[in-house]
Each structure stands twice: as structure tokens, then as C-alpha cells.
N, C-alpha and C positions, 0 to 999 in steps of 0.2 A: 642158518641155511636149513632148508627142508628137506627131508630126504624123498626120493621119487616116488608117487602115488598114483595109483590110478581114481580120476572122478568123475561123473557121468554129468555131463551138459544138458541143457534145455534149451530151448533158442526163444528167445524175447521178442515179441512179435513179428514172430512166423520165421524168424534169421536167426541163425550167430551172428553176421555179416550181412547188411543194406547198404549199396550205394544208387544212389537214387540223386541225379544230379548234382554229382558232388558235393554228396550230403552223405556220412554214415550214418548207419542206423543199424538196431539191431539190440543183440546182446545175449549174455546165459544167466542160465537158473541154475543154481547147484542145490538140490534138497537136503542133504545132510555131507558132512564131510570129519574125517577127521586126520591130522598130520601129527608129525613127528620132524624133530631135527633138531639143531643144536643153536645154542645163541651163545657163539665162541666156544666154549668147553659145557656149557651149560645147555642139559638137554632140556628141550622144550617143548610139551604137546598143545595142539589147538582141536577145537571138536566145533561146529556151529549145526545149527537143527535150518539152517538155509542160507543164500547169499543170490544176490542179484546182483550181476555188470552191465550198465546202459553203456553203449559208445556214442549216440548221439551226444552227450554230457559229459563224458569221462566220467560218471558219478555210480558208485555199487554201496549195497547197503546189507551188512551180513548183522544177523539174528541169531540168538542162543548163541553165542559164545563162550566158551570156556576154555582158559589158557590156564598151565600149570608146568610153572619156571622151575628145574633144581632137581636135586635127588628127594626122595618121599622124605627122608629123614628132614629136608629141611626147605621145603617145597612151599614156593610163594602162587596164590591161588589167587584170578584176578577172572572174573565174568563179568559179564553186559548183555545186557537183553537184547540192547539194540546198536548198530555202530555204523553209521551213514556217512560218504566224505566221496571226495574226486579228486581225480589227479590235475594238479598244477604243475605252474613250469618251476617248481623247487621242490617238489615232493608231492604227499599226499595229504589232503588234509579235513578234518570233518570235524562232526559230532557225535557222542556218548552216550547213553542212560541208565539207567537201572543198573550200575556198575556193583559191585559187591566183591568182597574176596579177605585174605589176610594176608601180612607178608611172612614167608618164615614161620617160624613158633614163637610169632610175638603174640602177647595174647589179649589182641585187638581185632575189633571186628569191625571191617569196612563193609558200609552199605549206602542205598541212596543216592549212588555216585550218579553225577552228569555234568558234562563240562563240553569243552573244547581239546581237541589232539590235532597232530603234526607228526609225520614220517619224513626227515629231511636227513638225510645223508648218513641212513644208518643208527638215527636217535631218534625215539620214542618219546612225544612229549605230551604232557596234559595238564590243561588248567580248568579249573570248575569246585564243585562243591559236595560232600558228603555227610556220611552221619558215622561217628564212632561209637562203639560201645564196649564193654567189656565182655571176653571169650571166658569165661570163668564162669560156673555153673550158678553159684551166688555171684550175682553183679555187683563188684564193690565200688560204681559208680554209676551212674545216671546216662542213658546216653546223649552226645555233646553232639550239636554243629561243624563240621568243618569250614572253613570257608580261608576265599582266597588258596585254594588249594595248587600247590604245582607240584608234578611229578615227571621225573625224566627217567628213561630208562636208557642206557649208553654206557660205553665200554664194560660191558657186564658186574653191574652194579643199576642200584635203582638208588635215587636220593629224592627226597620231598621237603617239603615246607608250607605250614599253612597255620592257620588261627584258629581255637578253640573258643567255640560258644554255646552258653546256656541258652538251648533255642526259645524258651521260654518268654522270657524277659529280655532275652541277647544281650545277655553280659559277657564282656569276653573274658576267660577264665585262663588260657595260655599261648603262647606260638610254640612251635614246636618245629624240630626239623631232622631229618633220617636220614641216614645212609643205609642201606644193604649191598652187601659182596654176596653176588650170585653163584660166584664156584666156590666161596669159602662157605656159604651161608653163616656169616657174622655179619653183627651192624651193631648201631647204635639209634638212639632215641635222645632227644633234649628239648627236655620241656621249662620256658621260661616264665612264669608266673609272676607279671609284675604290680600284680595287686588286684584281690578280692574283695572287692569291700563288701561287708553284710550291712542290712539296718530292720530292724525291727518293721513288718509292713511292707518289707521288701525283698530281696533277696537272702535265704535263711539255706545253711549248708546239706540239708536235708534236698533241697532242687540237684544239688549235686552229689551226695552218697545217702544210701539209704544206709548207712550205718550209726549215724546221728540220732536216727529218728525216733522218738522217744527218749533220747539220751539227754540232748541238749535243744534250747529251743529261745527266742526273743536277741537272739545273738547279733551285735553291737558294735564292727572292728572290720577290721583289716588283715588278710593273710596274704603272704608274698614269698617267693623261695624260686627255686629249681631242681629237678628230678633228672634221672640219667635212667634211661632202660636199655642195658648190654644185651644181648643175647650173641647163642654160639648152634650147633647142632645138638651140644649136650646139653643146652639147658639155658636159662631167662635170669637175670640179675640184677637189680634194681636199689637206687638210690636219690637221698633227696637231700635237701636243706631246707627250712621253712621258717618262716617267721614271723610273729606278730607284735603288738606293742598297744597296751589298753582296751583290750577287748570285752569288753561286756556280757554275761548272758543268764541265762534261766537255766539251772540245774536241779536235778530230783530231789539234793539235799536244801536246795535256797539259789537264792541270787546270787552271782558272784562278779565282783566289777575289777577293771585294771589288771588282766591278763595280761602279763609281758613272757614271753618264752621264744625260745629261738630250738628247733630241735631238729635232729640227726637221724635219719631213717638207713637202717640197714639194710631193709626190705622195703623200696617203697610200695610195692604192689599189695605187701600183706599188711602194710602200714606199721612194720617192726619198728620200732630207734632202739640205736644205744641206749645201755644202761646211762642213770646218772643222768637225765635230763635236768631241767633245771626251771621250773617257771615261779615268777614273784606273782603274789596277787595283792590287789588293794585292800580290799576287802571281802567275803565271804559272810552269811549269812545262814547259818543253820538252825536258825532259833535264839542263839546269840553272837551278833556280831562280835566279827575280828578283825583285825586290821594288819596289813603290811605282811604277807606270809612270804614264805618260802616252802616248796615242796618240792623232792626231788623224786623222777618218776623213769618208768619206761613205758612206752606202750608196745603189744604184745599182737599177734594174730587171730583173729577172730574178736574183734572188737573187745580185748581187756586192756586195761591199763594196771601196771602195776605200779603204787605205791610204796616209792623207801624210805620216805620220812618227812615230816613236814615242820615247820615251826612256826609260830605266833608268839609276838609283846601279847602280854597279857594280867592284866591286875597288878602290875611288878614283877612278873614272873614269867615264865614261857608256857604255851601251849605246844603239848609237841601230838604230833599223828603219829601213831607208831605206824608199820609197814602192813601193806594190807594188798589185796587182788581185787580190781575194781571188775565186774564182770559184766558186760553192757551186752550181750549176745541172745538173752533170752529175751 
């Protein structure tokens, strides 16, 4: 509900109000506006830089929009350049563009947005397409496609769901689906990842973080897992599971083939795991081949991995890696 506002009307050729043989006509201009009120417990402001009402069509079309759900601490920010629709006998119902915003202190960045919406009995809904990226001043990811997007806002909560793609080559890289609690500001994030595939000539992991690049490269395999992004007013929490099996690539020390690891992210956003990971390799190549390894690792923030130990068959005897800090950031 809005709280009571004064705003200054225009009349839409030459009326508010035309009847002209049983025909309306007419309509208002509003040049700038800005409101206030609540959505349940959740205060809610809207601001637009214009809006036009035909009555001949039931149809208005409001510009510069900017809506901002919640307290500041935890405040979901949602604009549109443009937002055109008319009333039906179920509601209200249009089209979107230029949408932009983030939800919360998730730290993703909506842009690109346009789609379809719906006002029907008090719920908010939308389907269409956008661009995501990462809110993090070093982008530790590429920005993706959204697509198939829906998003509803009702009983004071927002939930979503939609598909991630490399707009690129349009590979699809996840689904994913949200909830947010708009008086709690908590939600959740879940990101399904059912398979990556890389091939040498084709899609190579650097399309999707730039933190690969120069690290690793001709990359050969398959990555598949799921991710979980919490967030609260205090703060963002993130986890994953990932997996591969045979992966092949071009590393700075050699080639290395038959990647098998499966690993644990405690952070997934800073791409932390547990200690103790665990990956076998087939082979590796640094001047002399080895075969069949073991190495047990963590990876660390800001693109390091750390090394606890590794082993290799070798001549009769073992090859072992002592522990080391692998530094990929410069």
C-alpha cells in the first residue's frame, strides 16, 4: 500500500476525460513522481522521471523507474527504463526493458533485463531474459545470459528461476533458482551444474573466469557439481560440490592428462575448499613423464592453490612433491 501523495496531472490530448459518442478518450501525463509505502511490513519506494494513462486502451506506459524493496541494510534494487502494459479483465498486464538491479547483498548484478510481467491478485510476475555478472570489483566470472527467466514477487518474498549461458557460443553452464524473504532479508541461491564440457577449439574455461587465464589452457573434460549461495543482513556464505573425471589440459609446468577430483568449496565465491582435497592424475609431464599420481591440495583465495603432498610410482620407488603454495594471481 502507498502512502497518500500529492502529483500533478497533464491531460492527454487536450482531456483527463473524452466522451465523444460513447467513446472515452483522453488521459494524464505525470513528469516525475516519487512514492512511498509498504509491501506487507516491507517498506517500499518507487521514483519514475514520467508516465502516461490512455483511457481510450486502458493502456500507460511509465519511464525511469526505480524501485527499492526493504531496509538499506538489506535493500533489493530493481529499475527499468521502460514499462508499458494495460489493464485486463484479470489484472494488469505488459512489457519491460532495460531492467537492472540486484536482490539484497547478493553480490550479483542484474542487467539487460526484458521480458513479459503480470499484476493479478496482488502478485507480481515476470518472464524474459537478462545478463548477470559479478558485483565484486575483480570479476571473478565472465558475464552469463540469463534466459528462460521467471520471477514472482508475492506474499512478501521474491523467488526466481532461470538458466545460465555462455552468451558466446551459448553453452548452458547452470539452472538456478532463489528465494528471498523481504521482511527477513534472507534467501538462498542453488546453482545446478549438470555438465561443462570443455574441448580444445572450443569452449575453454577462461570464456567463463578470468582467473584461469594464463594459468591453464587446451583444456579436455567435463565439469559438473552444485553451489549454494546463503545470504542474511550480516553477511553472504557460499558453498559447492564439483566434479570431474579425465580431464585433460596444458599447464605452465607440461601437459597433464586424466584429471579425476571431486572437491569441497567452503567459499564458493572466493573459490576456497577444504583442506585435503584429493585429485589422481594419469599422467603429467614436466620434462619427465610420470604416471598414476596422487596429490593432495586446497585451493585458497585470490587464485592460489596450495599443495600438501603428492606421490608418483617411479623407477621402483616413489616420487613424492613436498608441500608448496602454487600462486596463480600475478
Amino acid at each position: 500500500m502507498l502512502s497518500p501523495s500529492r502529483l500533478t496531472l497533464c491531460p492527454v490530448d487536450g482531456a483527463l476525460v473524452r466522451v465523444d459518442r460513447g467513446r472515452i478518450g483522453g488521459g494524464a501525463r505525470v513528469a516525475s513522481a516519487a512514492l512511498s509505502g509498504r509491501l506487507g511490513t516491507t517498506p517500499i519506494a518507487l521514483t519514475t522521471t514520467g508516465a502516461t494513462l490512455r483511457l481510450a486502451d486502458r493502456g500507460f506506459v511509465v519511464e525511469g523507474v526505480g524501485t527499492r524493496i526493504g531496509m538499506p541494510d538489506r535493500q533489493t534494487r530493481l529499475d527499468f527504463a521502460r514499462i508499458e502494459g494495460r489493464a485486463g479483465a484479470g489484472g494488469l498486464h505488459g512489457r519491460f526493458a532495460g531492467g537492472a538491479g540486484q536482490i539484497a547483498n547478493v553480490p550479483l548484478l542484474l542487467s539487460a533485463a526484458e521480458g513479459d510481467w503480470t499484476l493479478a491478485q496482488g502478485a507480481l510476475s515476470l518472464t524474459g531474459a537478462m545478463r548477470v555478472s559479478d558485483a565484486a570489483t575483480a570479476p571473478r566470472f565472465k558475464p552469463l545470459a540469463a534466459r528462460t527467466v521467471t520471477l514472482a514477487l508475492a506474499n512478501g518474498a521474491i523467488t526466481a528461476a532461470g538458466t545460465l549461458v555462455e552468451p558466446v557460443g551459448n553453452t548452458k553452464v547452470a539452472d538456478v533458482t532463489l528465494r528471498h524473504d523481504l521482511g527477513k532479508g534472507t534467501g538462498q541461491a542453488d546453482l545446478a551444474v549438470p555438465g561443462i564440457a570443455f574441448a580444445k577449439g572450443a569452449l575453454q574455461p577462461d570464456a567463463l573466469t578470468p582467473l584461469t587465464f594464463g594459468v591453464i589452457a587446451d583444456v579436455n573434460g567435463s565439469v559438473s557439481g552444485e553451489g549454494h549461495i546463503r545470504w542474511t543482513p550480516a553477511g553472504v556464505t557460499s558453498t559447492g560440490v564439483f566434479r570431474t573425471a579425465g580431464t585433460d589440459l596444458a599447464a605452465a609446468f607440461g601437459p597433464v592428462t586424466g584429471i579425476a577430483t571431486e572437491i569441497r568449496f567452503t567459499d564458493l565465491l572466493a573459490l576456497q575448499s577444504a583442506p585435503g582435497q584429493v585429485a589422481t592424475i594419469k599422467t603429467v609431464n614436466p620434462g619427465i613423464p610420470v604416471s598414476d599420481g596422487t596429490i593432495r591440495y586446497q585451493t585458497l583465495p585470490g587464485a592460489r592453490v596450495q599443495v600438501e603432498g603428492g606421490r608418483w610410482p617411479f623407477a621402483g620407488g616413489t616420487l613424492t612433491l613436498d608441500p608448496t603454495l602454487l600462486d596463480f594471481s600475478a
